[in-house]
PLY file of the C-alpha trace (Angstrom):
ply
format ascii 1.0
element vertex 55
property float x
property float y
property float z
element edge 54
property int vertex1
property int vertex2
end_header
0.00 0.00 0.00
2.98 2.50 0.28
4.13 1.64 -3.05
0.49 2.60 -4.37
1.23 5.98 -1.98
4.94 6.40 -3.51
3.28 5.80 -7.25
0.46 8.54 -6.62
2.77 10.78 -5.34
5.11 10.83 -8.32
2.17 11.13 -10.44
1.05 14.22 -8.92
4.48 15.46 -8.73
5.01 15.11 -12.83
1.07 16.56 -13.02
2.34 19.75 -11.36
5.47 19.84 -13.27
3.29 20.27 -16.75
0.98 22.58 -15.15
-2.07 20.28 -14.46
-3.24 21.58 -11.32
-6.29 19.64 -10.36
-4.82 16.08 -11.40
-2.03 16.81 -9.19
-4.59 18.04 -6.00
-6.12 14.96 -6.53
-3.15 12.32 -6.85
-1.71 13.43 -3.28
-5.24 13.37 -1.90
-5.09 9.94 -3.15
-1.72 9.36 -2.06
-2.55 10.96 1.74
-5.04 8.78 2.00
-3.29 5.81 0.78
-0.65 7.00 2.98
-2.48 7.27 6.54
-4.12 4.13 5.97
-0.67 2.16 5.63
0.27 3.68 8.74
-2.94 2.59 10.66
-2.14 -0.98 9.36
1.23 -1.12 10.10
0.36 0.32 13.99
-2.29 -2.31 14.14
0.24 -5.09 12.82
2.71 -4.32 15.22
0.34 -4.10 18.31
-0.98 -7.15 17.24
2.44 -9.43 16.73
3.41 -7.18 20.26
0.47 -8.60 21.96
0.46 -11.80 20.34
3.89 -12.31 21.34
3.58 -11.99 25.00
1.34 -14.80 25.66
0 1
1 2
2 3
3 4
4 5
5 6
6 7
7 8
8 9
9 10
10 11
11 12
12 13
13 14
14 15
15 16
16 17
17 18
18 19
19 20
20 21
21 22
22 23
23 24
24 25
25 26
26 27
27 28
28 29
29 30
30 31
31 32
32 33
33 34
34 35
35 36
36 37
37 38
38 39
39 40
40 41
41 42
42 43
43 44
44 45
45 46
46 47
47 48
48 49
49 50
50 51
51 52
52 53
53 54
């Protein structure tokens, strides 16, 4: 899911380049999303393996 983050990102970073303003705005609200959501999953995984470890 970072990858798909990464990709959006560079996609909205070329967008800007050649002066496409709205396709950029929306590839990094794509990639934020994509972005936050990897980090909630990764939290989760961790606490999870953490917790699953002890016992």
């Amino acid at each position: 899911m970072l990858h798909y983050a990464v990709v959006f990102f560079v996609i909205a970073l070329i967008a800007a380049v050649f002066g496409f303003g709205g396709i950029a705005a929306g590839a990094v609200e794509i990639a934020k999303i994509l972005f936050f959501i990897f980090i909630v999953l990764a939290i989760a995984s961790f606490l999870i393996n953490a917790l699953r470890g002890r016992s």
